[in-house]
PDB file of N, CA, C and O in Angstrom:
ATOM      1  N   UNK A   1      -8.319 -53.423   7.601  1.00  0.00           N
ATOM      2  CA  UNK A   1      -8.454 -52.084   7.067  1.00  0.00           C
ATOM      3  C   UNK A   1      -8.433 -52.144   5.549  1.00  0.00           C
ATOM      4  O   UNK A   1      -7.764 -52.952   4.904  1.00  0.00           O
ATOM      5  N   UNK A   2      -9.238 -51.202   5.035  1.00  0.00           N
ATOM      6  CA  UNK A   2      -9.307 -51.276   3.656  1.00  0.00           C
ATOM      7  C   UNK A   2      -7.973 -50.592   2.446  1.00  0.00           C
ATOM      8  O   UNK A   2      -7.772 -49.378   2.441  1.00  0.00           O
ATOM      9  N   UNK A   3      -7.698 -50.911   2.124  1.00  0.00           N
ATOM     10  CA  UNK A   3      -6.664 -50.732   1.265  1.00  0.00           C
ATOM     11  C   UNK A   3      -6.705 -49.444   0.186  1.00  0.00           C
ATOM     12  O   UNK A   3      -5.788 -48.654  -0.036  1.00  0.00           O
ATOM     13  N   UNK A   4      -8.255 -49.475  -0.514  1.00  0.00           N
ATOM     14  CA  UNK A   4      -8.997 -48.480  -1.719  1.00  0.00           C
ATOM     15  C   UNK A   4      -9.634 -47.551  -0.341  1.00  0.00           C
ATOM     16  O   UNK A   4     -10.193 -47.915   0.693  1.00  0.00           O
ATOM     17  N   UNK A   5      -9.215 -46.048  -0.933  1.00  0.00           N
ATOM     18  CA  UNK A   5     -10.143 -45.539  -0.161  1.00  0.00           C
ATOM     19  C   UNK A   5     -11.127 -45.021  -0.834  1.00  0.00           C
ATOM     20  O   UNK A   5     -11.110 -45.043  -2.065  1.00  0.00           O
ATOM     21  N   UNK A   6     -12.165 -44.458  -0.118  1.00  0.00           N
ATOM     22  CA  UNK A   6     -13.459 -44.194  -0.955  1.00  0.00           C
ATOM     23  C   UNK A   6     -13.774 -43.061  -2.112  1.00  0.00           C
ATOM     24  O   UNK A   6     -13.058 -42.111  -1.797  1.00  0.00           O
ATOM     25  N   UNK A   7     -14.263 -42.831  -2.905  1.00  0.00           N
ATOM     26  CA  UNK A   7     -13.945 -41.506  -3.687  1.00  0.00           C
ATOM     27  C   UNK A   7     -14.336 -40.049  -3.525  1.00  0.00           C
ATOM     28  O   UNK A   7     -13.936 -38.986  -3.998  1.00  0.00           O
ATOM     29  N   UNK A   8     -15.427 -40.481  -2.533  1.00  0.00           N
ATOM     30  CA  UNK A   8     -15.087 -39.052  -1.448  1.00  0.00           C
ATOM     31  C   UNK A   8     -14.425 -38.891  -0.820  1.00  0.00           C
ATOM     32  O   UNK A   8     -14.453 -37.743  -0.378  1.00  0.00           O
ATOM     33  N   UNK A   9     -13.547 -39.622  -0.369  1.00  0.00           N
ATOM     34  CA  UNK A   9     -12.282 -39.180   0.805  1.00  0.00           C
ATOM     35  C   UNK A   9     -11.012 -38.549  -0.411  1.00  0.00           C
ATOM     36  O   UNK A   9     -10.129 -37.764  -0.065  1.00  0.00           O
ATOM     37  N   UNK A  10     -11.150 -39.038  -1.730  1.00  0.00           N
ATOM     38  CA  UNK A  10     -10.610 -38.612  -2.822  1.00  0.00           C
ATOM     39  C   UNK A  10     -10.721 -37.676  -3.032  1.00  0.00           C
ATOM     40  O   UNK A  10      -9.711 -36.980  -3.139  1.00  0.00           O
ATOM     41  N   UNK A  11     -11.955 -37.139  -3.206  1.00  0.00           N
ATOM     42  CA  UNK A  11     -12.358 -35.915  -3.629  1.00  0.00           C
ATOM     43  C   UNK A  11     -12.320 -34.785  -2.715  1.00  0.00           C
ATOM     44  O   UNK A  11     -12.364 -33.610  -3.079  1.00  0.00           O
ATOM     45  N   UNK A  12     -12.240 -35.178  -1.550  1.00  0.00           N
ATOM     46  CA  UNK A  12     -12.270 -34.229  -0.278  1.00  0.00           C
ATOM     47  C   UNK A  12     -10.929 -33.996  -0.079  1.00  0.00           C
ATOM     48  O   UNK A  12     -10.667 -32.810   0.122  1.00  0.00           O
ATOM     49  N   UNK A  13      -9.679 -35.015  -0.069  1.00  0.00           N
ATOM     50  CA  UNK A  13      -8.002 -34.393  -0.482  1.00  0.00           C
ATOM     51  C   UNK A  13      -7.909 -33.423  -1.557  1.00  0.00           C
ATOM     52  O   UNK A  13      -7.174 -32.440  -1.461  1.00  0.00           O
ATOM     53  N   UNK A  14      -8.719 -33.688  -2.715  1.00  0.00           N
ATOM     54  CA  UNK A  14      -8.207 -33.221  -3.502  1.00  0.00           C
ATOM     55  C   UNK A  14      -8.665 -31.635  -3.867  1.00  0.00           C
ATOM     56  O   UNK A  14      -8.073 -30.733  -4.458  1.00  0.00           O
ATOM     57  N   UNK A  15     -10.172 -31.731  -3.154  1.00  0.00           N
ATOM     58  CA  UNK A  15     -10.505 -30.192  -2.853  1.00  0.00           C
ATOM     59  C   UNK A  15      -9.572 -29.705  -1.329  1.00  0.00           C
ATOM     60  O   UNK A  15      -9.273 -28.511  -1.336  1.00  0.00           O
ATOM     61  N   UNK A  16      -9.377 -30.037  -0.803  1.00  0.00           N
ATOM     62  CA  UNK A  16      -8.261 -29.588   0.613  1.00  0.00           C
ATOM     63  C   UNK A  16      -7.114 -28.750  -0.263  1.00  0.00           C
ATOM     64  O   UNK A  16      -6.891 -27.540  -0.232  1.00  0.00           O
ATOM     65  N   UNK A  17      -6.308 -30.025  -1.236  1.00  0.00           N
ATOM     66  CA  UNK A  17      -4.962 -29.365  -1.395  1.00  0.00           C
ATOM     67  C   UNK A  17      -5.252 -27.931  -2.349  1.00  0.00           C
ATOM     68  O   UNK A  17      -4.774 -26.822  -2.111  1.00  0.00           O
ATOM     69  N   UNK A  18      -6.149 -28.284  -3.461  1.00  0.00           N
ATOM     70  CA  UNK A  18      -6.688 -27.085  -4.531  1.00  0.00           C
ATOM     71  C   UNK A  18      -6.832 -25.988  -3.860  1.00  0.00           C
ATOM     72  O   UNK A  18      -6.421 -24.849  -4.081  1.00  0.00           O
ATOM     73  N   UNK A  19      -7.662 -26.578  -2.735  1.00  0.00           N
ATOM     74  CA  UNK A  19      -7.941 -24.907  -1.962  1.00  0.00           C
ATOM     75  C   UNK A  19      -6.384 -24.239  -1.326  1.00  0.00           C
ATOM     76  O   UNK A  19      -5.976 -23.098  -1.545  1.00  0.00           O
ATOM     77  N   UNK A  20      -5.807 -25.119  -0.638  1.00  0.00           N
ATOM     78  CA  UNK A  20      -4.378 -24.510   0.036  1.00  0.00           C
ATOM     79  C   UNK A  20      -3.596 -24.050  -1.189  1.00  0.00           C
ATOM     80  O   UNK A  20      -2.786 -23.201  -0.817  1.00  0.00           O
ATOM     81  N   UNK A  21      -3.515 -24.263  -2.460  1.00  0.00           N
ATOM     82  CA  UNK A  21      -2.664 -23.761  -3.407  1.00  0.00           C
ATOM     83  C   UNK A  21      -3.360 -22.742  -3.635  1.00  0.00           C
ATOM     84  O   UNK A  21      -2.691 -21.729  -3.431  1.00  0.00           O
ATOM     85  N   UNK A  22      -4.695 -22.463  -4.059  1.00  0.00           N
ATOM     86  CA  UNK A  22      -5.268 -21.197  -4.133  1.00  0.00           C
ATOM     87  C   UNK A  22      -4.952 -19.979  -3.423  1.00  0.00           C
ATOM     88  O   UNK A  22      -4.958 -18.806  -3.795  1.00  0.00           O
ATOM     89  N   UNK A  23      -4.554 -20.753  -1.841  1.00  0.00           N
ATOM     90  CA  UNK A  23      -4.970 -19.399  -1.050  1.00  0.00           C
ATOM     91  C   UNK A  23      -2.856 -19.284  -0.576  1.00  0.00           C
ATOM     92  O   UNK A  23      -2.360 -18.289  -0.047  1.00  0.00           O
ATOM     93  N   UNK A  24      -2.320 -20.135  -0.835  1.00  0.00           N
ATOM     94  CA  UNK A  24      -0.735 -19.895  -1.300  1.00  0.00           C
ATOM     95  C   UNK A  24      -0.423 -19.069  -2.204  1.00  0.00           C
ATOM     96  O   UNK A  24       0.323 -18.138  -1.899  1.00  0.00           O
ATOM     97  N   UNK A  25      -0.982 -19.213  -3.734  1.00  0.00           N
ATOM     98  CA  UNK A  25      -0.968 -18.147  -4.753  1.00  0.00           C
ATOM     99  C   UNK A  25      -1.508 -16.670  -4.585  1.00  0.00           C
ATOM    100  O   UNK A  25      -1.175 -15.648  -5.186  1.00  0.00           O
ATOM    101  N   UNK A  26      -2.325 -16.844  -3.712  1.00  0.00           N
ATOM    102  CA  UNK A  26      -3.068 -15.396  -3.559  1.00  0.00           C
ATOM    103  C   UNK A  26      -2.554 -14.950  -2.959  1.00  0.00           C
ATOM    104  O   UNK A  26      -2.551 -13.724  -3.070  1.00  0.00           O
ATOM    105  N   UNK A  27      -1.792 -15.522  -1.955  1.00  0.00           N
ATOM    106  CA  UNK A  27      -0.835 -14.729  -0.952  1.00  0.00           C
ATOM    107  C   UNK A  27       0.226 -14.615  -1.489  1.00  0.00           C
ATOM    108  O   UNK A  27       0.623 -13.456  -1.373  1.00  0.00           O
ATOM    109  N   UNK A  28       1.170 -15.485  -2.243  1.00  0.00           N
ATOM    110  CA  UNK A  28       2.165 -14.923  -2.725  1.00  0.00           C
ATOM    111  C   UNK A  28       2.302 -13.571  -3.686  1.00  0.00           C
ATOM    112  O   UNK A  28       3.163 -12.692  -3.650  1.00  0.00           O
ATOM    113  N   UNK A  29       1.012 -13.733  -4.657  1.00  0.00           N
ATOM    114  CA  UNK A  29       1.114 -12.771  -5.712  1.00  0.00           C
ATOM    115  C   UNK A  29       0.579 -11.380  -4.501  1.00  0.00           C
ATOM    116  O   UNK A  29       1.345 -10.419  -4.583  1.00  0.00           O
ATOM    117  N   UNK A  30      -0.286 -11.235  -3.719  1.00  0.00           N
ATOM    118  CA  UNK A  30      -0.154  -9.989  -3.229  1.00  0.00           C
ATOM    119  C   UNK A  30       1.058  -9.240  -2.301  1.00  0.00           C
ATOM    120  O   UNK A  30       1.347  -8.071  -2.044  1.00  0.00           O
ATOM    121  N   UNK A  31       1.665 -10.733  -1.901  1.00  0.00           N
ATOM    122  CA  UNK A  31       2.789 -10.248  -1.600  1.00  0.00           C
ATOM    123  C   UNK A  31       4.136  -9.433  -2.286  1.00  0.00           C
ATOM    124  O   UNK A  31       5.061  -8.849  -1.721  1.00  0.00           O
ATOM    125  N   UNK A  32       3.841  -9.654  -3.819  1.00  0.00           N
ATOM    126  CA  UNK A  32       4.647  -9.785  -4.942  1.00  0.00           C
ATOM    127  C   UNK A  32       4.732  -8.654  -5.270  1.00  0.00           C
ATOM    128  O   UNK A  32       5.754  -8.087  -5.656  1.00  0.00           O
ATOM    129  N   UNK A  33       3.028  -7.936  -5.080  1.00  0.00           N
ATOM    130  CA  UNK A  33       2.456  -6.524  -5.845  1.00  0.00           C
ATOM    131  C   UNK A  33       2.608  -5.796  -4.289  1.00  0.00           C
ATOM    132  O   UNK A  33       3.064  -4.710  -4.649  1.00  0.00           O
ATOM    133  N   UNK A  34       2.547  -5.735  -3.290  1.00  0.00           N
ATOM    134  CA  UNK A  34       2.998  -5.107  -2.382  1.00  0.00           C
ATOM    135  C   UNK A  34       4.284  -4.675  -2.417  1.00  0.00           C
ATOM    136  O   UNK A  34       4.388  -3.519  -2.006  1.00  0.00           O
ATOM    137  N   UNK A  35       5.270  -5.165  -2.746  1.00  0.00           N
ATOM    138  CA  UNK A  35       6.699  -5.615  -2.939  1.00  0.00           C
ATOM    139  C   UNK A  35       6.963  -4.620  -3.637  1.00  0.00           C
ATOM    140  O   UNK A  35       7.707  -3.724  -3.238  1.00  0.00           O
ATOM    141  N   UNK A  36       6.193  -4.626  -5.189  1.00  0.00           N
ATOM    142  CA  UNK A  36       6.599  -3.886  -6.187  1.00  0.00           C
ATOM    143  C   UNK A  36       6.227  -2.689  -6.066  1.00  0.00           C
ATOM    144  O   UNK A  36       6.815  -1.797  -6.678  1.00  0.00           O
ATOM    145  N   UNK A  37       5.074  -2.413  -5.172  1.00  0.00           N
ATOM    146  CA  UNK A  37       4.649  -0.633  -5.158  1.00  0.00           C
ATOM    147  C   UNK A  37       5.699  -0.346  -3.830  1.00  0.00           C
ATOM    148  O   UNK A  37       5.859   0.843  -3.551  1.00  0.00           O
ATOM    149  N   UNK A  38       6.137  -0.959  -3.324  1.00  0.00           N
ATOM    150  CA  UNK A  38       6.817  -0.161  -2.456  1.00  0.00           C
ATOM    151  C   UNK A  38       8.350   0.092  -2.998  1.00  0.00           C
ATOM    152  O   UNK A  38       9.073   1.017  -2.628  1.00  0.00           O
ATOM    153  N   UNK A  39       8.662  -0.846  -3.876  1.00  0.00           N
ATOM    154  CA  UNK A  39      10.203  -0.652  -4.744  1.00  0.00           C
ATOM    155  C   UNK A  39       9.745   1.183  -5.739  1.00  0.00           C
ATOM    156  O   UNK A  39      10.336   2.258  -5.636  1.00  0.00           O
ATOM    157  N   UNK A  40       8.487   0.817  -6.618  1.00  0.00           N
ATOM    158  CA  UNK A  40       7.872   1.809  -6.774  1.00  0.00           C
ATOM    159  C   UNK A  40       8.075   2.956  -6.301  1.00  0.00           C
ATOM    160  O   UNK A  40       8.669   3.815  -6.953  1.00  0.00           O
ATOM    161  N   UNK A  41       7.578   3.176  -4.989  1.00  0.00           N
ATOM    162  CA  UNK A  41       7.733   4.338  -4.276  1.00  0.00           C
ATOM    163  C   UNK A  41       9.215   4.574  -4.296  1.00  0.00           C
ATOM    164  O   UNK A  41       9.652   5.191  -5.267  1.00  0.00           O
ATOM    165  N   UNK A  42       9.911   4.242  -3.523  1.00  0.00           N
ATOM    166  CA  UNK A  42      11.296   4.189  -3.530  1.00  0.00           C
ATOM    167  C   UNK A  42      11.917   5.088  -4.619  1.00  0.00           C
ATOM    168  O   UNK A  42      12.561   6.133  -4.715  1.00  0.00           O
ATOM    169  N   UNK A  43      11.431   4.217  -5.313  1.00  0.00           N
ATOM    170  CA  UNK A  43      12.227   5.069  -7.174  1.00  0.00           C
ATOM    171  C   UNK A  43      11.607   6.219  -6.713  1.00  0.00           C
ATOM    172  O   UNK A  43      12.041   6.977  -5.846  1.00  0.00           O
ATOM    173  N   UNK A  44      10.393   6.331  -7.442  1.00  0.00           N
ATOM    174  CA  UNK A  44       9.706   7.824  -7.339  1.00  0.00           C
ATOM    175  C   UNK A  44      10.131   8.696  -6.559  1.00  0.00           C
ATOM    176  O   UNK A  44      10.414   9.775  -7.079  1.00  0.00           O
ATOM    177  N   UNK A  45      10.346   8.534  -4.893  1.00  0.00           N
ATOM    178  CA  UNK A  45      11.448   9.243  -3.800  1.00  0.00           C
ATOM    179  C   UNK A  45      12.594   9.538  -4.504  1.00  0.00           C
ATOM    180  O   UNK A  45      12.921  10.696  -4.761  1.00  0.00           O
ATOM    181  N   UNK A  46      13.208   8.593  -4.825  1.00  0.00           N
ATOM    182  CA  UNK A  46      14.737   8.799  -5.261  1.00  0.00           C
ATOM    183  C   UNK A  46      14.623   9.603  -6.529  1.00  0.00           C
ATOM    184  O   UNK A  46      15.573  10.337  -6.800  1.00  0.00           O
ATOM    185  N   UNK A  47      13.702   9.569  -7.256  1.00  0.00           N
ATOM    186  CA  UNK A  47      13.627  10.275  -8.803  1.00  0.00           C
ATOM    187  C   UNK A  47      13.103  11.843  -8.307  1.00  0.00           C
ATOM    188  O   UNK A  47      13.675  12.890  -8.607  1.00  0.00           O
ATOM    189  N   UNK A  48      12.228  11.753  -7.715  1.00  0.00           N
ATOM    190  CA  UNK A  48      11.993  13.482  -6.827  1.00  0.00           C
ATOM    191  C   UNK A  48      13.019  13.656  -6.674  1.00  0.00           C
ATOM    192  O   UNK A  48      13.639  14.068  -7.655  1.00  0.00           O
ATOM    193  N   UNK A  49      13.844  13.428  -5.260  1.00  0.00           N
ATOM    194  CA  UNK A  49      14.774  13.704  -4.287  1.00  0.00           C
ATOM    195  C   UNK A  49      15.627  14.673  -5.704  1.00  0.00           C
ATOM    196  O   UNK A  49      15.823  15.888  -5.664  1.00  0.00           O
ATOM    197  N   UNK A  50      15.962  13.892  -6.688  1.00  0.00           N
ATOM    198  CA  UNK A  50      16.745  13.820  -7.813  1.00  0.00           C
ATOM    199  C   UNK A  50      16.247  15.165  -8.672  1.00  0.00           C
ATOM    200  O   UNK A  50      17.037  15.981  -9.148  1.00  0.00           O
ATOM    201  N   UNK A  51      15.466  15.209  -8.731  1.00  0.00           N
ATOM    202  CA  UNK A  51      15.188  16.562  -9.762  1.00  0.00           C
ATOM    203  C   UNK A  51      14.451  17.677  -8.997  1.00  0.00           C
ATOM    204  O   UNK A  51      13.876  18.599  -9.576  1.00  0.00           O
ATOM    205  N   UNK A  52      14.507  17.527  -7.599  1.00  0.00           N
ATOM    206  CA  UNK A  52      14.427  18.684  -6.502  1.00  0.00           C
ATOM    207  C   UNK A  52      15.776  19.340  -6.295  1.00  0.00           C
ATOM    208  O   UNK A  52      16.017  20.532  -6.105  1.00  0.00           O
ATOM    209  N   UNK A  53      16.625  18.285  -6.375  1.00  0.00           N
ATOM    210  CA  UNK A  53      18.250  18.999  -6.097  1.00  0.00           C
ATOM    211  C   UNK A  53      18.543  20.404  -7.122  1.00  0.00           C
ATOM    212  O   UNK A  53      19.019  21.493  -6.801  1.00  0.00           O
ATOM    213  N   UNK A  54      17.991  19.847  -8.662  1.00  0.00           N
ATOM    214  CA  UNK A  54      18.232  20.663  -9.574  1.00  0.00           C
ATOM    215  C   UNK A  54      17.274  22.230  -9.678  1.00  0.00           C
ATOM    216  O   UNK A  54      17.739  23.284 -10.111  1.00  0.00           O
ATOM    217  N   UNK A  55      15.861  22.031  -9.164  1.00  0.00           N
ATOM    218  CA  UNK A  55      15.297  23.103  -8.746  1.00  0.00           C
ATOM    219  C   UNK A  55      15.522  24.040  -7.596  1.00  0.00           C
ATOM    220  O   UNK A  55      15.865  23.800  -6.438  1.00  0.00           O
ATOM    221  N   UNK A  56      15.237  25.192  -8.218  1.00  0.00           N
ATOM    222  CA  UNK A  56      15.198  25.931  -6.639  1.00  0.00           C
ATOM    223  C   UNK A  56      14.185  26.079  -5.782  1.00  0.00           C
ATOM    224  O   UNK A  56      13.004  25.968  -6.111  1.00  0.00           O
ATOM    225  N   UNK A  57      14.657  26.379  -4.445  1.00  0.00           N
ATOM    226  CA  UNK A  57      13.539  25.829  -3.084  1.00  0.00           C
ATOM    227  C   UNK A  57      13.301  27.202  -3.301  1.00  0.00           C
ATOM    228  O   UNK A  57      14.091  28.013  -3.785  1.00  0.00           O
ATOM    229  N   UNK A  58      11.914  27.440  -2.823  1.00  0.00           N
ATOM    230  CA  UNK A  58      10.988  28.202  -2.339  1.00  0.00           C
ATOM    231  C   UNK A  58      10.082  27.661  -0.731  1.00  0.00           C
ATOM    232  O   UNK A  58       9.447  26.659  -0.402  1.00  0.00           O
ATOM    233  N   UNK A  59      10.568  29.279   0.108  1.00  0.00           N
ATOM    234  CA  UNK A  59      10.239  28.788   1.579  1.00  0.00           C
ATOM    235  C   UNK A  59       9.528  29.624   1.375  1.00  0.00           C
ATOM    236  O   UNK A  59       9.876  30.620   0.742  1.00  0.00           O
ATOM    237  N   UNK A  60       8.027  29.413   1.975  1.00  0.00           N
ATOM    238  CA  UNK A  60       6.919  30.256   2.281  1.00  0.00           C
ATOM    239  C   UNK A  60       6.588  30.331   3.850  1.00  0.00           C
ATOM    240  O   UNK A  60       6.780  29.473   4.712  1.00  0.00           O
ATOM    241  N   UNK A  61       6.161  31.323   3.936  1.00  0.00           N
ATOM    242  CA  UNK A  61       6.130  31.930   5.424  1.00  0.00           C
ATOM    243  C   UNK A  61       4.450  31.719   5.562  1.00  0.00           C
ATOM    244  O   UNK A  61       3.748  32.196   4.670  1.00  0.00           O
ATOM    245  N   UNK A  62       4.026  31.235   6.320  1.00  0.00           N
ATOM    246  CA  UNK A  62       2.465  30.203   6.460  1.00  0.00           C
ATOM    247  C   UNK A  62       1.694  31.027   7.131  1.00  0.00           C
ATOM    248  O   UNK A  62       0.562  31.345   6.766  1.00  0.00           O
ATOM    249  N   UNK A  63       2.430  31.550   8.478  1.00  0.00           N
ATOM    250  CA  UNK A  63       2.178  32.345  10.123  1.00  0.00           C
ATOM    251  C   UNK A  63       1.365  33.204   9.836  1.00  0.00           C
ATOM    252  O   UNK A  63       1.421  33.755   8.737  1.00  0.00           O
ATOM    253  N   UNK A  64       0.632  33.451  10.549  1.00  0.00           N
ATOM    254  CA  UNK A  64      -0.409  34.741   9.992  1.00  0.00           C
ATOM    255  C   UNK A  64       0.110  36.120  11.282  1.00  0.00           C
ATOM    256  O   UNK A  64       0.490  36.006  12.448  1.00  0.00           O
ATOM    257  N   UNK A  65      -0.085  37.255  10.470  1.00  0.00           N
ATOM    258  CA  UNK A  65       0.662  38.365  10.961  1.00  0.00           C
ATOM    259  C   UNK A  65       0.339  38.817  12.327  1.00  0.00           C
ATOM    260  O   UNK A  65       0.676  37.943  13.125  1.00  0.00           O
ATOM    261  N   UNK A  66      -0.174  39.823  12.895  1.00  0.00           N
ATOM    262  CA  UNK A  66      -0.522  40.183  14.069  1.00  0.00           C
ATOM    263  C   UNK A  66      -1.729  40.623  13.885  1.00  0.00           C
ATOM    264  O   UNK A  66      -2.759  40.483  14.544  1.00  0.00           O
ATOM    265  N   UNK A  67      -1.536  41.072  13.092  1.00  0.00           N
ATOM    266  CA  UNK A  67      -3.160  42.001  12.671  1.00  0.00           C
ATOM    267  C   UNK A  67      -4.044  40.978  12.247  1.00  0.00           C
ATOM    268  O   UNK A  67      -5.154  41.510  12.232  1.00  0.00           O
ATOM    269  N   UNK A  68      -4.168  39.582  11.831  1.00  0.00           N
ATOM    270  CA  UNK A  68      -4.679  38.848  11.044  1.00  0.00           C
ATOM    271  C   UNK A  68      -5.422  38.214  12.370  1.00  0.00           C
ATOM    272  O   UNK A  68      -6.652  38.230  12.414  1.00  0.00           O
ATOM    273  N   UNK A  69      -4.733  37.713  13.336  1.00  0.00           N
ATOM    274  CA  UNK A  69      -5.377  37.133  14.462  1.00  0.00           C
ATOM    275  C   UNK A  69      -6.604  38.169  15.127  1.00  0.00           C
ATOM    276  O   UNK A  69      -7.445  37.740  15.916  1.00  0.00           O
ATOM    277  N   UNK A  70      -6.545  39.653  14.647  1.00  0.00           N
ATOM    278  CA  UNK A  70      -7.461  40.095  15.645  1.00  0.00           C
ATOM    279  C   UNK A  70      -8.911  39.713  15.008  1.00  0.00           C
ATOM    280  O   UNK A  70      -9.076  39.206  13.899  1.00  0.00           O
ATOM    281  N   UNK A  71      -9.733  39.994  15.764  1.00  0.00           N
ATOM    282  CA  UNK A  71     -10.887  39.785  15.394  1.00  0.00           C
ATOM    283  C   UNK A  71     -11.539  41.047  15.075  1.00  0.00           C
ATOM    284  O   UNK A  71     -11.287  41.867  15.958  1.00  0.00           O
ATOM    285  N   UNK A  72     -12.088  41.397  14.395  1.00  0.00           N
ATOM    286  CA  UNK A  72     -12.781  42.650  13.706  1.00  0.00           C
ATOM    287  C   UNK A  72     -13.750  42.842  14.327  1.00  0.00           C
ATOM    288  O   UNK A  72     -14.570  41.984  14.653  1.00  0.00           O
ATOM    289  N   UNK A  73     -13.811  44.872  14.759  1.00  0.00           N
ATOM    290  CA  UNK A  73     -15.396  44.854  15.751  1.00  0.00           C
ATOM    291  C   UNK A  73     -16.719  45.367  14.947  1.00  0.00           C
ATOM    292  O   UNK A  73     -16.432  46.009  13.937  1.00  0.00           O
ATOM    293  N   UNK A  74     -17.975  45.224  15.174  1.00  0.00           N
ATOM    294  CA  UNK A  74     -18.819  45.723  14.524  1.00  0.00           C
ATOM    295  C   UNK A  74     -19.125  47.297  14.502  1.00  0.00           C
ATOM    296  O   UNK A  74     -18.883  47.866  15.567  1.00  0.00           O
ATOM    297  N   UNK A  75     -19.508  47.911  13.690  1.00  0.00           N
ATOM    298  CA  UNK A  75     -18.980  48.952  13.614  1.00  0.00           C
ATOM    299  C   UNK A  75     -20.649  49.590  13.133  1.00  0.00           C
ATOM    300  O   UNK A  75     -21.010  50.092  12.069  1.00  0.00           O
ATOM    301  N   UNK A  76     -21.653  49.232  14.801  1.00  0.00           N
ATOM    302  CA  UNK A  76     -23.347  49.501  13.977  1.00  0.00           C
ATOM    303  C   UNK A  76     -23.395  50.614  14.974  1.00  0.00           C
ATOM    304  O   UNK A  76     -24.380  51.351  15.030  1.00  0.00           O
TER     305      UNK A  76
END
């Protein structure tokens, strides 16, 4: 068996590992930025939650009345 291996079998490790670190980094960093918009959110919740306490609520009534459901007759 040969001892030197050939410099395509070189070059073919060495594009293998390049590519697996590529696609390691890409996954880590989107994992990273996923991470951070959801810490993100979080705050933002907690920073609402936070300056909703200090406002006052307003409840609105949505329901439509009795008269609103009827349907209107033509009147020819």
């Amino acid at each position: 068996m040969r001892k030197e291996k050939s410099p395509g079998l070189k070059i073919l490790w060495l594009w293998t590992f390049g590519t697996a670190a590529i696609l390691v980094g890409n996954m880590m960093r989107t994992r990273i930025r996923d991470m951070e918009t959801l810490m993100n959110a979080e705050q933002q919740q907690q920073h609402n939650a936070a300056t909703s306490d200090s406002l006052p609520q307003v409840v609105v009534d949505t329901l439509p009345t009795p008269s609103d459901t009827l349907i209107p007759e033509d009147k020819d």
